[in-house]
C-alpha positions as CSV (number, residue, x, y, z in Angstrom):
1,X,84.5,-73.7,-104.4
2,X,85.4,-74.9,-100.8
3,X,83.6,-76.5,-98.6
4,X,82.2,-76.2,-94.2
5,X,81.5,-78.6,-92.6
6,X,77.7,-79.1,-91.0
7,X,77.0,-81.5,-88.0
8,X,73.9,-83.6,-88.9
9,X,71.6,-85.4,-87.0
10,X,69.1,-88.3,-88.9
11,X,65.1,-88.0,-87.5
12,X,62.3,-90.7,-88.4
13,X,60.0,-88.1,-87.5
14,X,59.1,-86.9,-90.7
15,X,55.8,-84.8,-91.3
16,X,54.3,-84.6,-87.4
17,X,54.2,-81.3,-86.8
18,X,54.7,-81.2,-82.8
19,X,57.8,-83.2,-83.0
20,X,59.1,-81.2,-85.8
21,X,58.4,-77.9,-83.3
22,X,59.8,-79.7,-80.2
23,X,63.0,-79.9,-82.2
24,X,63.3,-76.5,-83.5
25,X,62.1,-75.3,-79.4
26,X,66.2,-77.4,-79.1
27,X,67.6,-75.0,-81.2
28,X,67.5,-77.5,-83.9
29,X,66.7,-77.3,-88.0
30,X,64.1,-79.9,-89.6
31,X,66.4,-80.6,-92.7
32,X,65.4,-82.7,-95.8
33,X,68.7,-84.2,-98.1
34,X,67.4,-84.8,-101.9
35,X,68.9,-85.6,-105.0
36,X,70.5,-89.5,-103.6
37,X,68.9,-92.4,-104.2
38,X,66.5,-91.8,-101.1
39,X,65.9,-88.6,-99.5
40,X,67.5,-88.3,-96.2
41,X,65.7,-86.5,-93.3
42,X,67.8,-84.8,-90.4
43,X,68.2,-82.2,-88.1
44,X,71.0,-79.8,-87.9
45,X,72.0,-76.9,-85.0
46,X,70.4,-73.2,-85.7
47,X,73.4,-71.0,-85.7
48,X,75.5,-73.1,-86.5
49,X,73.3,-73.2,-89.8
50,X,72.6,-69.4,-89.5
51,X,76.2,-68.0,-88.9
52,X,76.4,-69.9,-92.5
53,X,73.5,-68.0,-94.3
54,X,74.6,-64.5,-92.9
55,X,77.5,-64.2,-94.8
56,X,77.5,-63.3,-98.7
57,X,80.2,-66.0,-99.4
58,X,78.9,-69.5,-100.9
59,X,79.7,-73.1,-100.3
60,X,79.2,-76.7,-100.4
61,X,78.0,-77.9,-97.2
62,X,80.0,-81.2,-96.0
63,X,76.8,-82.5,-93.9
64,X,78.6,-84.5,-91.1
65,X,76.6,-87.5,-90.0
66,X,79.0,-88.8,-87.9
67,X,79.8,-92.3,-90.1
68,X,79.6,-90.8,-93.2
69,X,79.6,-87.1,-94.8
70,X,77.8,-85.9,-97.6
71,X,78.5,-83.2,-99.8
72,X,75.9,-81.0,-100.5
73,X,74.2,-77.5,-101.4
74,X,71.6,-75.3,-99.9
75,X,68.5,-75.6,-101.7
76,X,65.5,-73.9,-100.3
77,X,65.6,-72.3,-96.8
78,X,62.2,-71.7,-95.3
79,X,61.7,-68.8,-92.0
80,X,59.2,-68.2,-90.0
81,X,57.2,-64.7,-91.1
82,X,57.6,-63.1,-87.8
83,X,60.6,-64.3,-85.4
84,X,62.4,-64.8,-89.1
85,X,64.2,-67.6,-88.1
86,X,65.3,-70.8,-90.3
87,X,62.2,-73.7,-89.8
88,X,63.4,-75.9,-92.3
89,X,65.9,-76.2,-94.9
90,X,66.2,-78.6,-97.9
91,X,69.7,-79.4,-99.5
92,X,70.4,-81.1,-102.9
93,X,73.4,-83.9,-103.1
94,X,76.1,-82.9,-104.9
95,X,77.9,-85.6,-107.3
96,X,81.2,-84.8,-108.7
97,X,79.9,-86.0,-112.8
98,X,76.9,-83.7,-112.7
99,X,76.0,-80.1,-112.8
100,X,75.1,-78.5,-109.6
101,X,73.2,-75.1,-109.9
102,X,74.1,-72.2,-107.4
103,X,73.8,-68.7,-106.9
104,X,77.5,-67.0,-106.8
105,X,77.9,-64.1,-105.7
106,X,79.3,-60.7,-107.9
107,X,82.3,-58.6,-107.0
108,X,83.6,-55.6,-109.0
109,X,86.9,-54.5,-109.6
110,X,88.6,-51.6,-111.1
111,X,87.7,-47.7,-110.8
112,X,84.6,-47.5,-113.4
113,X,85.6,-44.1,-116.1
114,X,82.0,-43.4,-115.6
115,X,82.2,-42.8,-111.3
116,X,85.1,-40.9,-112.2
117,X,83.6,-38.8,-114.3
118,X,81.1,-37.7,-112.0
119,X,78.6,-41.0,-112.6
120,X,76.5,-42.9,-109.9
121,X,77.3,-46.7,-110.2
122,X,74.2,-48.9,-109.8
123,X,75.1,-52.6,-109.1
124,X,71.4,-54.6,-109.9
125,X,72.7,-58.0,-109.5
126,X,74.1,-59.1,-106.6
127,X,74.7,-62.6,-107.4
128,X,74.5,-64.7,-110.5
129,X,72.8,-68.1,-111.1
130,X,75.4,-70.6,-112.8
131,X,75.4,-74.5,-113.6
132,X,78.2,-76.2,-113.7
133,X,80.3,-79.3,-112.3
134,X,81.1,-78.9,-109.3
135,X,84.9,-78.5,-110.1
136,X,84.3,-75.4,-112.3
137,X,81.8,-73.2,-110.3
138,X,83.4,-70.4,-109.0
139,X,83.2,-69.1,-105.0
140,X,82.6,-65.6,-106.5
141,X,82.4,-64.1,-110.0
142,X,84.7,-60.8,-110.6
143,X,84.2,-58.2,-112.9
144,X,86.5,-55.9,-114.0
145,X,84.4,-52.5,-114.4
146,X,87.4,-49.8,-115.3
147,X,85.9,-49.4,-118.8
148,X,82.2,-48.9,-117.9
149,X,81.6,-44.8,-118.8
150,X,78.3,-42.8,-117.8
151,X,75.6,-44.1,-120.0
152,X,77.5,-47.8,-120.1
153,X,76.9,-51.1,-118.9
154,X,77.5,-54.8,-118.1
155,X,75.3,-57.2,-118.9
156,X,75.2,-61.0,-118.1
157,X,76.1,-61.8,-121.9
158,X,79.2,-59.4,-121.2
159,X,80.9,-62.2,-119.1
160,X,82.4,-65.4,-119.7
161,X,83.1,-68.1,-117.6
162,X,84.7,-71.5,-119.0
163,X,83.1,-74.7,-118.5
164,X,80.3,-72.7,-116.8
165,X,76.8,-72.1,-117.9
166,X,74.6,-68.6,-116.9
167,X,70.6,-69.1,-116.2
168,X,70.3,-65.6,-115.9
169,X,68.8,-63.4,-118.5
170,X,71.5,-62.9,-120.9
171,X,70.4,-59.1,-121.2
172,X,69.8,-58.5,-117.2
173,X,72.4,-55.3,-116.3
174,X,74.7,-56.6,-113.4
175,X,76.4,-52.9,-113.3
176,X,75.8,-49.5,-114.8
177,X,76.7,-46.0,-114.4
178,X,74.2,-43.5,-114.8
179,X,74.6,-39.7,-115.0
180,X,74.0,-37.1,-112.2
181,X,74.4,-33.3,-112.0
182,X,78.1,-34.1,-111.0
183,X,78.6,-35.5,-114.0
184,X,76.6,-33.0,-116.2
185,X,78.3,-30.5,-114.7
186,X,81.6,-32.1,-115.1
187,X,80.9,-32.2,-118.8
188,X,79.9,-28.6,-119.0
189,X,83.0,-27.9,-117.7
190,X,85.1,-29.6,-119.6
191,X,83.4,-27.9,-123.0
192,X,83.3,-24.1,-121.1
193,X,87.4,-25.3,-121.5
194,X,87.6,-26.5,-124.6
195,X,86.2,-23.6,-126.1
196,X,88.3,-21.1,-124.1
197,X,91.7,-22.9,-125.0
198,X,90.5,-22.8,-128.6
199,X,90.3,-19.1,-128.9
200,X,93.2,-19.1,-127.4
201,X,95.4,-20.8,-130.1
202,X,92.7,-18.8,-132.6
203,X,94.4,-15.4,-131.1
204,X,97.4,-16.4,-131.0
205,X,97.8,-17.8,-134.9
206,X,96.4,-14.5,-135.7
């Protein structure tokens, strides 16, 4: 998975609320670092942050503070209930010997038998929740759906990934295809042919 780069800024303000709003009235991010010996409080630019949160791709965060730079992910992101903006953000430190847990986001491949056919594919998980070291998680997890017909499915114990562990409910549908009057009709069809090219070859052996 690869990594951006975040410009950080350290605060000692930590819980007073009107210095934690005169910061975010800068365009600034309260931020909280956890999972290091201590827990690390900063500040980091709004959209900067945001343009990184707006886009269905995932990755480890290199926060920047200027001597140092630690790698990290996006653990909680809090927004206000009406402007919904970003008003604070906490991150977990990533360590290169222990499992980091993400959400990775799903993308299909393949032309399903089933949409062929008429179906209406129904994708019900967008992204999937994996643990891993950070060396084997994946930027995105891709699944071949060419063999799902009407009526079929993938599940989340359909797909294996090495050296990665799933938290997600092993029987939780990330893709199915479902019938529709296309497809019923499609069918019919098909056995209004059947039928005809068999008395066909009937006749004609008489």
């Amino acid at each position: 998975m690869k990594s951006v780069q975040l410009e950080a800024t350290s605060r000692s303000e930590v819980r007073k609320k009107s210095a934690l709003n005169a910061l975010r009235k800068e365009g600034r991010i309260p931020a909280v670092l956890y999972g290091g010996k201590e827990n690390v409080n900063f500040h980091v630019n709004e959209i900067a942050f945001s343009k990184l949160i707006t886009t269905h791709e995932v990755y480890f965060i290199d926060l920047n503070f200027g001597d140092k730079t630690i790698k990290a992910v996006i653990s909680d992101v809090q927004f206000h209930p009406v402007t919904d903006k970003p008003i604070h953000i906490d991150f977990m430190e990533v360590f290169e010997d222990k499992p980091v847990t993400i959400g990775v986001p799903v993308a299909f491949t393949g032309a399903s038998k089933g949409v062929l056919a008429g179906g209406k594919r129904r994708e019900k998980l967008r992204k999937m929740t994996l643990r891993a070291l950070p060396a084997y998680l994946p930027e995105v997890v891709t699944i071949d759906i060419t063999n799902v017909k009407i009526g079929g499915s993938i599940k989340v114990k359909d797909v294996s990934l090495e050296n990665v562990e799933c938290l997600d409910n092993e029987n939780a549908v990330i893709i199915a295809v479902k019938t529709s009057r296309t497809a019923v009709a499609v069918s019919d069809d098909d056995k209004e042919e059947e039928g005809e090219e068999a008395a066909t070859e009937e006749a004609a052996a008489e």
